[in-house]
N, C-alpha and C positions, 0 to 999 in steps of 0.2 A: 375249730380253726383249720380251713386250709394249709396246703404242704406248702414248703417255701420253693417259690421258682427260683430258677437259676439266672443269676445276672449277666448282662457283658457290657460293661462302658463302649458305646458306639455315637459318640459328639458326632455331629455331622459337618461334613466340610465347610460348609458356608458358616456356620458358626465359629469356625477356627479363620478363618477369612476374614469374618466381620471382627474379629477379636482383633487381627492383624493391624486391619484399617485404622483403626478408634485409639491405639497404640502409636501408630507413626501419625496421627492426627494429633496428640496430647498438647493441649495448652498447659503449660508448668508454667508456676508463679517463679519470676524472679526472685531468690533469696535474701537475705541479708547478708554482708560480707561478715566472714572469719564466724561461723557460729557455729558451724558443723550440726550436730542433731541435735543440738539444745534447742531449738524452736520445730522440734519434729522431720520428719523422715529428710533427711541432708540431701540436696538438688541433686548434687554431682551424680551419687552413688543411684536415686531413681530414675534420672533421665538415662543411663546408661545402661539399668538392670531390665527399663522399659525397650531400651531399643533391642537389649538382644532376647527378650522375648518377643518381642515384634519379629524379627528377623533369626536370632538361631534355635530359637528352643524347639525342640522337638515335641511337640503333643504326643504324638502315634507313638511315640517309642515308651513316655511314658505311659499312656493307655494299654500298651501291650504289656507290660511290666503290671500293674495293676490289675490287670486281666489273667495274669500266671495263678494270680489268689481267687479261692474260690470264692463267689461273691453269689446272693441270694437276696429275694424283697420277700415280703408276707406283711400283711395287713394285720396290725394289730397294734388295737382303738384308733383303730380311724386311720392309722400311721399309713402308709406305701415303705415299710423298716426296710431300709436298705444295710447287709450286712456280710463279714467277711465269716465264713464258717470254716477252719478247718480241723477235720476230727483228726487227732494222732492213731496210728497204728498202735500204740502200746497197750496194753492190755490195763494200766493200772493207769491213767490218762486223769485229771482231773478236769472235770470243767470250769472253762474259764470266760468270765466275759469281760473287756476290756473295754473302757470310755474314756473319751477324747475331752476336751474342752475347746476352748475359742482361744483365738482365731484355729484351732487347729482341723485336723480333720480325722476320718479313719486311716489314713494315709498315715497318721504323727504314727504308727506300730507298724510301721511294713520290715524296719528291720530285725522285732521282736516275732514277728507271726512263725517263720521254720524254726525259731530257734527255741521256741516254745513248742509246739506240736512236735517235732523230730528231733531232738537233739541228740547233736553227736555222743559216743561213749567217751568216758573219761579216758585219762592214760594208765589208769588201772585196770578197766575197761567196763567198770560200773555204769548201767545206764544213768540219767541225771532225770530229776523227775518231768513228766510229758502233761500236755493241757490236748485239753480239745478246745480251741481256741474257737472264740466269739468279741468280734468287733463291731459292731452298729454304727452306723451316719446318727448320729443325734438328730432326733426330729427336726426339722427345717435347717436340716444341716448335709450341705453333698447330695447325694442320691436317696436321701429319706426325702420323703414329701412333708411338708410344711401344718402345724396345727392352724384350722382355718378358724378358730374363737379364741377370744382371749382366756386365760386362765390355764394352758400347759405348761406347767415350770418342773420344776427336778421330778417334784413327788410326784405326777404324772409318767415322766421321763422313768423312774424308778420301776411304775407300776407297767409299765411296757415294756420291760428289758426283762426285766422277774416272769413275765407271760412271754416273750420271745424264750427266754431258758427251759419253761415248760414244756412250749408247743416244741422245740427242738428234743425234747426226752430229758433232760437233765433233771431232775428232780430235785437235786442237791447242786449245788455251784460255789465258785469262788469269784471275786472279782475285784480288777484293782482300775485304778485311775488317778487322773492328777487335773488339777484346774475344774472346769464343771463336771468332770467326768470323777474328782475329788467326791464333790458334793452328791453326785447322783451313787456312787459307790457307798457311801456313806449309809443315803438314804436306803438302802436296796438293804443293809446290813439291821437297821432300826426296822423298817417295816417288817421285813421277810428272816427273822433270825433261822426259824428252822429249816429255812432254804440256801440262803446267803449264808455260809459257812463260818466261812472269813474274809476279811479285806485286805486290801497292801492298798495303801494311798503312798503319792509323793507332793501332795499340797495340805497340811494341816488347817482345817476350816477349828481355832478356838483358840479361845480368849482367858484371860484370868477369870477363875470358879468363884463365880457370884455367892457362892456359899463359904468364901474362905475370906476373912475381914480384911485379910494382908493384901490379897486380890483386890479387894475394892478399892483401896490406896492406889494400887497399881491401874487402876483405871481412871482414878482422879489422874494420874500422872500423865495421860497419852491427851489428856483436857488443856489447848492452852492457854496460859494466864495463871495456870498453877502450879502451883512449887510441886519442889520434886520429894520424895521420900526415900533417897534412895539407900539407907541404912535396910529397908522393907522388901529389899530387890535383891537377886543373884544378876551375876553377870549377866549371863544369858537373858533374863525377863527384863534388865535393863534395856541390853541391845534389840529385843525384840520390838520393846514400847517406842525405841526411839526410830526402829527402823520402819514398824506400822503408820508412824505418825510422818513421817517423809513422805513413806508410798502416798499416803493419803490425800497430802499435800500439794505433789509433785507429779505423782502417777494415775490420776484414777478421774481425768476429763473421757476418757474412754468412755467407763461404766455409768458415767452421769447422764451423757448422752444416750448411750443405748439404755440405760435403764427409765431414762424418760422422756425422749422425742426418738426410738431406732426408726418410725418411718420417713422423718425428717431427713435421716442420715442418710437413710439407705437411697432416696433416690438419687444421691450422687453418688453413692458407691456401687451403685446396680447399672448407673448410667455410664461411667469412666474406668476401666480399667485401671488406667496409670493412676487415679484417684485410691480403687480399691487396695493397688497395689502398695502404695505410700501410705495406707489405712494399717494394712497388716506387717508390712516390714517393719515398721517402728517397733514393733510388739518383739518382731526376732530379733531387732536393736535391744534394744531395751530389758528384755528377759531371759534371755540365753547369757551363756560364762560367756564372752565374747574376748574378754580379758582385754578389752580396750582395740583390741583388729579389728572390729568388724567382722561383718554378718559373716560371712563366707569364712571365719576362722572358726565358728560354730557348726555349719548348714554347708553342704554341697549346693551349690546356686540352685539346678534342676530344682531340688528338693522343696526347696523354696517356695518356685516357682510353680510346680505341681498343687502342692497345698493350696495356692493362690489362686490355680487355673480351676482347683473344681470348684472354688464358691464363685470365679464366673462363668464357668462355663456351664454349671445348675442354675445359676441369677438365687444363690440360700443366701446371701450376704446378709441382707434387710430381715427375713425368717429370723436367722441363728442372731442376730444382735436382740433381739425380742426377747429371749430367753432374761437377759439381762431386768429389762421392764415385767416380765412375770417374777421373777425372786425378788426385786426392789417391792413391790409394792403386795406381796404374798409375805415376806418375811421370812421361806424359808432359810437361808442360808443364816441366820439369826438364831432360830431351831435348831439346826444343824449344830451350832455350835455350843448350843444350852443345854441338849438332853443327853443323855450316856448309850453310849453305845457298846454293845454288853458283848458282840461278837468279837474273836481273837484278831485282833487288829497288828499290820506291819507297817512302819514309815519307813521310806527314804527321806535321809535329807540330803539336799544339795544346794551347797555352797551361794548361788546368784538365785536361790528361789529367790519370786516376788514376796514372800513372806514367810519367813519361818517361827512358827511359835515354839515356845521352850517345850520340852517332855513335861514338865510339871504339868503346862497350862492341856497339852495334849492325855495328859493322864486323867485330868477330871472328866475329862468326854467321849476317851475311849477304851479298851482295854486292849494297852498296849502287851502286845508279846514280843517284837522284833522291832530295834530303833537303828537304824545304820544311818548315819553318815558319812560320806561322801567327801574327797579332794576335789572333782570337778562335774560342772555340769550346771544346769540351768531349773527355768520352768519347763522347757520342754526336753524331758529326760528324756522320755524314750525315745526322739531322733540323736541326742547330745549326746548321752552316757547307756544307749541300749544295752553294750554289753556288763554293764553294770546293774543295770536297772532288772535285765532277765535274771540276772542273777539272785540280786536279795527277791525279785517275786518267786523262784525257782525255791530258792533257801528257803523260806516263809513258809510257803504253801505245800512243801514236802512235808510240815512239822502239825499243820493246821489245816483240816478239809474235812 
């Protein structure tokens, strides 16, 4: 394998132009009165987030900000891996590789990357433990290039990031993540145990243990039209059944689409901007502590809107929705949640995840060593709660490598 070149994000002006245009062009549907985000991304708050992307957001400032992180591509399987590398000066440094999920990007860790690799010393004046930190675009995700055959879902995803670990020298690693970057962590920890160390997730991929009969009630329960058993439940497996079965209800016209027409989707999400952007903000609605404010009570707008600008201004929209249609119809995230996973495992939880399973149901699947939860914070922790999130990975991975 080839050395990894060195990257530099350089969009070209006419494509920050053409993005402008297409922006102050936006046909928005008139809404329905008094409904706010109950029927999806709420008029007011995108035609206004669209106009000051159209007119004030700064691309080049965040380009050069993203550009301060050293960033690298290398080809491996078939990939163009686009990826943030940076090594800590410390001598006892572990390696670390870090994955994203959807809608987010390599971006969702720009406030974790120094604080991981260089950390300040305590006020005792102990150093705090150091990463060599690694971030990768997810295949057809940002500045990774795109799998051009059907059949690249996590296990693939897994099996590229475990050969990007190698080709960089790491022969041992650690890795955390949350959302797809959950499931590809996961898997990277079941395929590769004598490489993948440990894990820290902050999304639990599992379900009540098909091999526990109290479980299997507990799965009649999340079925409707059937009574409930709930002498058979703790608090917690209650709350999870009832809150699985809302998401599912409520939440997940998303993952049905992308998981069975994304190119259907994507040619209006690759064509419209202000479309794309009403596609993703619902997601920072919706899955972030927002504590009922609004996005920007969660998210720095920029931050937002960065995130937003690289899946258009790579055109991965359509790409990274596919992901969805490879594990729908492969079944790994199914897997995922069936078979044991024997590496020294950490969770975060946080309060507005999109799903939190109990530890019971997470103990069947993984070997838990470190459970922390959390007063505040979302699905997308490490923009929400970074200084929390570095921390239990900090704590964890000091104990486990």
């Amino acid at each position: 394998m080839s050395a990894p070149i060195p990257f530099t994000i350089d969009i070209p002006e006419a494509a920050l132009q053409d993005l402008r245009e297409r922006l102050l062009k936006s046909r928005l549907p008139e809404p329905l009165e008094d409904v706010g985000w109950s029927y999806g991304t709420e008029y007011e708050y995108l035609k206004e987030l669209a106009h000051y992307w159209a007119t004030s957001f700064d691309w080049r400032k965040q380009e050069a900000y993203l550009n301060s992180f050293p960033q690298f591509k290398l080809l491996v399987n078939g990939i163009d891996l686009h990826f943030v590398h940076l090594r800590s000066a410390e001598p006892n440094a572990i390696p670390l590789i870090l994955s994203h999920g959807w809608p987010g990007t390599f971006f969702e860790f720009h406030k974790m990357f120094e604080a991981l690799a260089a950390p300040k010393p305590t006020v005792d004046g102990s150093k705090p433990q150091a990463f060599h930190v690694v971030a990768p675009s997810l295949p057809g995700y940002g500045f990774s290039s795109a799998p051009r055959r059907p059949g690249f879902g996590v296990g693939k995803i897994a099996e590229t990031f475990d050969a990007l670990m190698s080709a960089l020298g790491y022969q041992t690693y650690v890795a955390q993540g949350g959302d797809w970057g959950s499931a590809i962590t996961s898997t990277l920890a079941r395929k590769y145990p004598e490489r993948c160390r440990a894990i820290h997730i902050n999304l639990v991929f599992a379900g009540p243990c098909w091999s526990n009969p109290l479980h299997l009630l507990q799965m009649a329960n999340m079925l409707p039209g059937l009574r409930r058993f709930p002498v058979f439940l703790s608090r917690d497996e209650m709350k999870a059944v009832d809150d699985g079965a809302h998401f599912q209800e409520h939440e997940t016209g998303y993952s049905k689409i992308q998981g069975t027409k994304p190119q259907t989707l994507g040619y209006a999400l690759n064509d419209s901007p202000a479309g794309l952007l009403a596609w993703i903000v619902e997601k920072f609605h919706t899955w972030a502590d927002t504590r009922g404010e609004g996005v920007e009570s969660a998210f720095v707008r920029d931050e937002v809107l960065t995130n937003v600008a690289i899946y258009w201004l790579t055109g991965s929209i359509t790409s990274s929705t596919r992901l969805y249609h490879e594990a729908m119809h492969s079944g790994e995230v199914r897997r995922i949640s069936a078979s044991y996973c024997k590496v020294p495992t950490g969770v975060a939880v946080f309060p507005k995840e999109i799903f939190r399973a109990p530890r019971s149901w997470a103990s069947a699947v993984y070997n838990i060593q470190q459970w922390s939860v959390f007063p505040r914070g979302g699905h997308f922790a490490a923009l929400e709660a970074p200084a929390e999130l570095t921390a239990d990975v900090r704590k964890f991975f000091a104990a486990h490598h």
